[in-house]
C-alpha positions as CSV (number, residue, x, y, z in Angstrom):
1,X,141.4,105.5,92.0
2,X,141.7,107.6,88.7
3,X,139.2,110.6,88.8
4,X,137.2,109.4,86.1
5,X,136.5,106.1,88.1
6,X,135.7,107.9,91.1
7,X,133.4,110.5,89.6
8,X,131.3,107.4,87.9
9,X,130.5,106.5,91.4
10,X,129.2,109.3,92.7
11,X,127.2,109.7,89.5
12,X,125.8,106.4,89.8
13,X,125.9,105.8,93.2
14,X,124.8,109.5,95.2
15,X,121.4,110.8,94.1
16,X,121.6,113.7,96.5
17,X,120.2,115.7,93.8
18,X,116.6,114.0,94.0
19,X,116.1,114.1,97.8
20,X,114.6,117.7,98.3
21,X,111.3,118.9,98.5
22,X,111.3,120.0,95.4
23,X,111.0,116.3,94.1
24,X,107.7,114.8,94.2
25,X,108.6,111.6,95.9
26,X,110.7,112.7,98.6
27,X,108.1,115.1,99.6
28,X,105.9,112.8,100.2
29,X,108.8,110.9,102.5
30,X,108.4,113.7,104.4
31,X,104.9,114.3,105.0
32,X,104.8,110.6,106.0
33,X,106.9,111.5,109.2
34,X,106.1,114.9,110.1
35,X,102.2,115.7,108.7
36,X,100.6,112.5,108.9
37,X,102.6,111.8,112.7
38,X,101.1,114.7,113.8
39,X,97.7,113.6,113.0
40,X,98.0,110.4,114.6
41,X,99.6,112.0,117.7
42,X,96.6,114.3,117.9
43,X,94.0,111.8,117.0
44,X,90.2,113.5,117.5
45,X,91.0,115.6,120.7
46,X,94.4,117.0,120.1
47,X,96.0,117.7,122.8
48,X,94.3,117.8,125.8
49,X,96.8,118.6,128.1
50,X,97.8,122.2,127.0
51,X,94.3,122.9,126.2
52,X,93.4,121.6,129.5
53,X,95.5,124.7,131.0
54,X,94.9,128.6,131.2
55,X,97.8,130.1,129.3
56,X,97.8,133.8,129.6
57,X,100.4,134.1,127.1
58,X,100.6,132.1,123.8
59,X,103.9,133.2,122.3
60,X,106.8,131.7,123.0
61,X,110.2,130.7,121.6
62,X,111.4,127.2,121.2
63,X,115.0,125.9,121.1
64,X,115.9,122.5,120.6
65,X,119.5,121.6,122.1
66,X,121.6,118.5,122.2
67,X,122.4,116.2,124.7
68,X,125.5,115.2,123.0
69,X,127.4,115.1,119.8
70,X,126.4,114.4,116.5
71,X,126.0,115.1,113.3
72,X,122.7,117.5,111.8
73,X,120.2,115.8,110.2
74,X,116.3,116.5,109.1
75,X,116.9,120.3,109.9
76,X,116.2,121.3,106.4
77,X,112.7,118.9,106.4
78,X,111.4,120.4,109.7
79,X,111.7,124.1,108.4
80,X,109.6,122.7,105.6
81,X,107.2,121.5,108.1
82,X,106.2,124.4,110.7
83,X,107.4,127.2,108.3
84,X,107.5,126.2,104.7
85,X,105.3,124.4,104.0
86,X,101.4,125.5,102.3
87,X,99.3,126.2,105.3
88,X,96.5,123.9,103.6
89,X,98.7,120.8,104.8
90,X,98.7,121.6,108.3
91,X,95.2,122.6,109.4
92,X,95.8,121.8,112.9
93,X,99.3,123.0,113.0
94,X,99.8,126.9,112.9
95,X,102.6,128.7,111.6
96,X,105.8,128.1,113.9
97,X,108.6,130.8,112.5
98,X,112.6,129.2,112.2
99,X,114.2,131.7,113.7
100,X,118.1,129.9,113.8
101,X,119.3,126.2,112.7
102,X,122.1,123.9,112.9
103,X,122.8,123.2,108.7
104,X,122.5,119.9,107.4
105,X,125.3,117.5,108.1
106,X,127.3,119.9,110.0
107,X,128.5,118.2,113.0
108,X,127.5,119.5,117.1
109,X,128.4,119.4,120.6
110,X,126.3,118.6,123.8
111,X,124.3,121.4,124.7
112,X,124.6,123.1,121.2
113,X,121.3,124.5,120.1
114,X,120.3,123.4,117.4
115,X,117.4,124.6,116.1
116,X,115.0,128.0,117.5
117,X,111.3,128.6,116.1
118,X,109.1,131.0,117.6
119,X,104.6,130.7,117.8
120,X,101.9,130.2,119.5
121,X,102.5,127.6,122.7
122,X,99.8,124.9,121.8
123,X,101.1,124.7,118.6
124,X,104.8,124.1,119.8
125,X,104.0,121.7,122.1
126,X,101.6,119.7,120.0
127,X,104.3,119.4,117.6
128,X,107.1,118.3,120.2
129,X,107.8,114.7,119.7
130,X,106.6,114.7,116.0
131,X,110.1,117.4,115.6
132,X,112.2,115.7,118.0
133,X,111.4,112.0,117.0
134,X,112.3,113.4,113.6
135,X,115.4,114.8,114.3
136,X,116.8,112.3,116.8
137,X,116.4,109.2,114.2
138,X,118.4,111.5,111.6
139,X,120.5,112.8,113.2
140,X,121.8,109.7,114.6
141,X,122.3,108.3,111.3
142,X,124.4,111.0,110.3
143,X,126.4,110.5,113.5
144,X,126.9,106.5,112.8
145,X,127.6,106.8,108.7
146,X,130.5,110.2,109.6
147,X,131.9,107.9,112.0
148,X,131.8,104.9,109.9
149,X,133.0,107.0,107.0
150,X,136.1,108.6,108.7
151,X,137.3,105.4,109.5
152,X,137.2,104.0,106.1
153,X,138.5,107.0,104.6
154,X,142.0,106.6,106.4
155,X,142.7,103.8,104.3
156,X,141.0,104.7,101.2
157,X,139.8,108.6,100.5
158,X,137.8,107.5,96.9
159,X,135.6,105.1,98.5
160,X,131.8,104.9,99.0
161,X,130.0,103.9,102.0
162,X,126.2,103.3,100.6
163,X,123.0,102.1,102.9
164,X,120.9,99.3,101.6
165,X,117.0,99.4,100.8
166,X,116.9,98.2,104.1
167,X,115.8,101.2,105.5
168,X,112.6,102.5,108.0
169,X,112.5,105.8,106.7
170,X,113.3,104.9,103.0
171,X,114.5,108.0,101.2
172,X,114.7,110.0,104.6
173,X,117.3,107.4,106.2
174,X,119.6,108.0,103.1
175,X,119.1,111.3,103.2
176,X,120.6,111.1,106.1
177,X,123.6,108.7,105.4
178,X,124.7,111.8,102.3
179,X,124.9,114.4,105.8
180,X,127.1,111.5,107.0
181,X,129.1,111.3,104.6
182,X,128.0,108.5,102.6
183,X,126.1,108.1,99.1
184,X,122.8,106.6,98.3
185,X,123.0,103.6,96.1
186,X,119.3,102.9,94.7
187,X,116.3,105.1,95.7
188,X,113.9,102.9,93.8
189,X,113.9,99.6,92.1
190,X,113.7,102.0,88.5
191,X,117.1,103.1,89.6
192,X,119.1,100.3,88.5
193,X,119.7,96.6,87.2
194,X,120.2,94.8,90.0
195,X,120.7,91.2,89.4
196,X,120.0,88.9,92.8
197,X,119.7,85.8,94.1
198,X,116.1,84.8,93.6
199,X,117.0,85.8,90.2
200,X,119.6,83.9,89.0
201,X,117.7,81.6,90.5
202,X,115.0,81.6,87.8
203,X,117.3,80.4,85.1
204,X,119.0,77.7,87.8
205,X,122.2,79.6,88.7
206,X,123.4,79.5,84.8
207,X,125.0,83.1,84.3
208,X,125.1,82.3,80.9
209,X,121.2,81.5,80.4
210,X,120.9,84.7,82.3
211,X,122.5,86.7,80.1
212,X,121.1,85.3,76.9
213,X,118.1,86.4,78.1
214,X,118.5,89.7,79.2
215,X,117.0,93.1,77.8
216,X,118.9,96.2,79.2
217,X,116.2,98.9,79.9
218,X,117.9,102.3,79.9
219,X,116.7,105.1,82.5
220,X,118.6,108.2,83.1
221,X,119.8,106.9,86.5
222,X,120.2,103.1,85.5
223,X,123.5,100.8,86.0
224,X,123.6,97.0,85.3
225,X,124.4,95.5,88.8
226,X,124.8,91.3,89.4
227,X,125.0,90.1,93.0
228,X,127.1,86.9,93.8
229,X,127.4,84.9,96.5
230,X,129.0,82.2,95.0
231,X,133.2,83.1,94.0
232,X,133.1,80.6,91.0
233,X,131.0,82.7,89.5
234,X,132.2,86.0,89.2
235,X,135.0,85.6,86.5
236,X,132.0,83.9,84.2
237,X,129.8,87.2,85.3
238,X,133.0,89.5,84.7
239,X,133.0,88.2,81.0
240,X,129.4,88.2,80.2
241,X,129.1,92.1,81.5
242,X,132.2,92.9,79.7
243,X,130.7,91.8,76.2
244,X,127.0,93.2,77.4
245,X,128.6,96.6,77.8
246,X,131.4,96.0,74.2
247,X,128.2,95.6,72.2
248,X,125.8,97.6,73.5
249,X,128.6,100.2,73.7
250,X,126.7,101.8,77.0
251,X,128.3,105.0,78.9
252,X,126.9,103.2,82.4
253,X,128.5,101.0,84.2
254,X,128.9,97.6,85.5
255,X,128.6,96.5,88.7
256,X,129.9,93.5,90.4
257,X,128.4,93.2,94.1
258,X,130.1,90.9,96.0
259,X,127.5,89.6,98.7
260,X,129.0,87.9,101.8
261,X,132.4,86.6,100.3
262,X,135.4,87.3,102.5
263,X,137.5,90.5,102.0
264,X,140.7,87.9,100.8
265,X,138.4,86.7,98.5
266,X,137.4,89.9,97.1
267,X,140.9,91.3,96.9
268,X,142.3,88.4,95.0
269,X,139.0,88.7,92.6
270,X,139.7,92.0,92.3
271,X,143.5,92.0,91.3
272,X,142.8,88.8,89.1
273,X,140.4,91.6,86.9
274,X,143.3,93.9,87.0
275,X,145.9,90.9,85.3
276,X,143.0,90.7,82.9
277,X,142.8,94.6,82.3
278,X,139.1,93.8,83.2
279,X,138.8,96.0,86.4
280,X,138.6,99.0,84.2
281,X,135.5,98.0,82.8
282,X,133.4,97.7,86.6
283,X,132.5,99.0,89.9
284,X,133.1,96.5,92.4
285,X,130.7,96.3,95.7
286,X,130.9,94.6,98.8
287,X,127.9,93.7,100.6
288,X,126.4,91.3,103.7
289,X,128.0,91.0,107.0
290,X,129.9,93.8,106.9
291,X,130.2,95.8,110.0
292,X,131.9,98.4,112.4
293,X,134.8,95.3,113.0
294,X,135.6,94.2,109.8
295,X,134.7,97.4,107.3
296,X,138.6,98.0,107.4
297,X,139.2,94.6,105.8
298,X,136.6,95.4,103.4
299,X,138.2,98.8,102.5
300,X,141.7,97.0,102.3
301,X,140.1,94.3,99.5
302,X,139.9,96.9,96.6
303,X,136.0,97.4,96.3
304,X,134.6,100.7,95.1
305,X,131.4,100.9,97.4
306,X,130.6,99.0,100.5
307,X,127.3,98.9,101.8
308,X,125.4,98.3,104.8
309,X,122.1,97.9,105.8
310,X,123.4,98.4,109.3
311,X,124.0,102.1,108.9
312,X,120.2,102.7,108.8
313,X,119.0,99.3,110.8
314,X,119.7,99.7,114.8
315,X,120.5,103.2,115.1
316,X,121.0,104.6,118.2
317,X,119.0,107.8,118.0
318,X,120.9,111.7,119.5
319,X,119.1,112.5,122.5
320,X,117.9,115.9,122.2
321,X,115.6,118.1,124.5
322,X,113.0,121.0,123.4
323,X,112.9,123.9,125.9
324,X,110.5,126.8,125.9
325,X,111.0,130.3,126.7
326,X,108.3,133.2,126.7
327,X,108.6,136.2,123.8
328,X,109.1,139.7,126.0
């Protein structure tokens, strides 16, 4: 893959830029799974155990350590929430100080630690699971997507591995696929044409009906994307894209997503575009049933991105502990 190719794809295809807290939307990601857990974990009492008990001393230290490998995840959110963040957000949450972490999408061992804060005891424990649920989700999506991504990168270095909207954390799951590894694909419908099933369906299947009735809207983060199922189709979608981007002269590019075809069937698509001197002109995707078994096959077939909702559907979670230790 030439660099130019490869650079369009990780324009178009990895918004890591936009998930911070600095942007609007991804902060409130954020406080849906840290702030507003908390308040449902504490309901109206709070919690009734550590309040139940005499503690003569309130300060403490706590370090969270893994229970085996993976890859760091979430760290940078969960500063935000004990330490960062305005004190206004978390009126029943004190101010827990970060005292060491693990950086984002740097890989660990079993019984690393991973992340140290220091405050008062009620407010540690009360925030426990809220930090390790967190984390533990995360994390164990960066641990699939690196593992996933190392194996596809044997075979080709250029290539994208991309999570679907399919996700239970939205923006925080693919967050967590870019510490893997992987890019991003769409944050939000606004991010791109995408072209689908149900839609091609409103003008019976005919691409070009489709076409003659399409109005590109232009965004700063848009491409033109068409999903097919259906291989007789793609060479009529090939030429219709073509002449969409000839006219309208666009510096984005064109997608062809190539939804639950075969990888033999993508790879002879694929080098058909190249006799045509077409291939130039797209990004090619592949997309449904693709999974820890058959990626390689997919990789082998010449596509530019795959994606997978599986990276951020199913994950099995890093076990990690929170231990407590008193400030001398």
């Amino acid at each position: 893959m030439d660099e130019k190719r490869a650079q369009i794809i990780d324009n178009f295809f990895n918004a890591r830029k936009r998930l911070n807290i600095a942007d609007a939307v991804y902060k409130q990601w954020v406080f849906k799974f840290t702030f507003l857990e908390l308040e449902k974990d504490l309901a109206e009492n709070g919690d009734i155990t550590t309040n139940s008990l005499k503690i003569k001393k309130k300060n403490f230290k706590a370090r969270i350590y893994a229970n085996q490998p993976g890859i760091m995840a979430g760290g940078e959110e969960i500063e935000y929430f004990i330490d960062k963040s305005d004190p206004a957000f978390r009126p029943r949450l004190g101010h827990l100080k970060v005292l060491n972490k693990v950086n984002d999408g740097d890989p660990f061992m079993k019984d690393d630690m991973l992340f140290e804060y220091e405050g008062d005891i009620h407010d540690i424990l009360k925030s426990e699971r809220v930090i390790l649920n967190f984390l533990q989700h995360l994390c164990g999506i960066a641990a699939r997507t690196r593992k996933l991504n190392e194996k596809v990168k044997t075979i080709n270095k250029d290539i994208l591995l991309c999570p679907t909207r399919k996700t239970t954390w939205g923006w925080l799951d693919k967050k967590a696929v870019i510490m893997g590894g992987g890019g991003t694909h769409r944050l939000t419908l606004a991010d791109a044409v995408l072209i689908k099933d149900n839609h091609l369906a409103l003008f019976d299947y005919d691409i070009k009906k489709l076409f003659s009735n399409f109005t590109l809207p232009v965004t700063e983060y848009a491409f033109v994307e068409i999903e097919l199922q259906d291989s007789e189709k793609l060479s009529e979608s090939a030429f219709y894209l073509n002449r969409l981007q000839s006219l309208k002269k666009l510096p984005i590019p064109m997608v062809i997503m190539l939804d639950n075809i075969q990888p033999e069937k993508i790879k002879k698509f694929i080098e058909e575009m190249h006799e045509k001197k077409l291939d130039n002109f797209f990004l090619f995707e592949a997309s449904g049933g693709i999974n820890e078994d058959n990626i390689i096959d997919y990789t082998k077939s010449g596509v530019d991105v795959i994606s997978m909702g599986s990276i951020t559907q199913k994950i099995q979670p890093i076990d990690l502990s929170l231990e407590i230790g008193k400030i001398n």
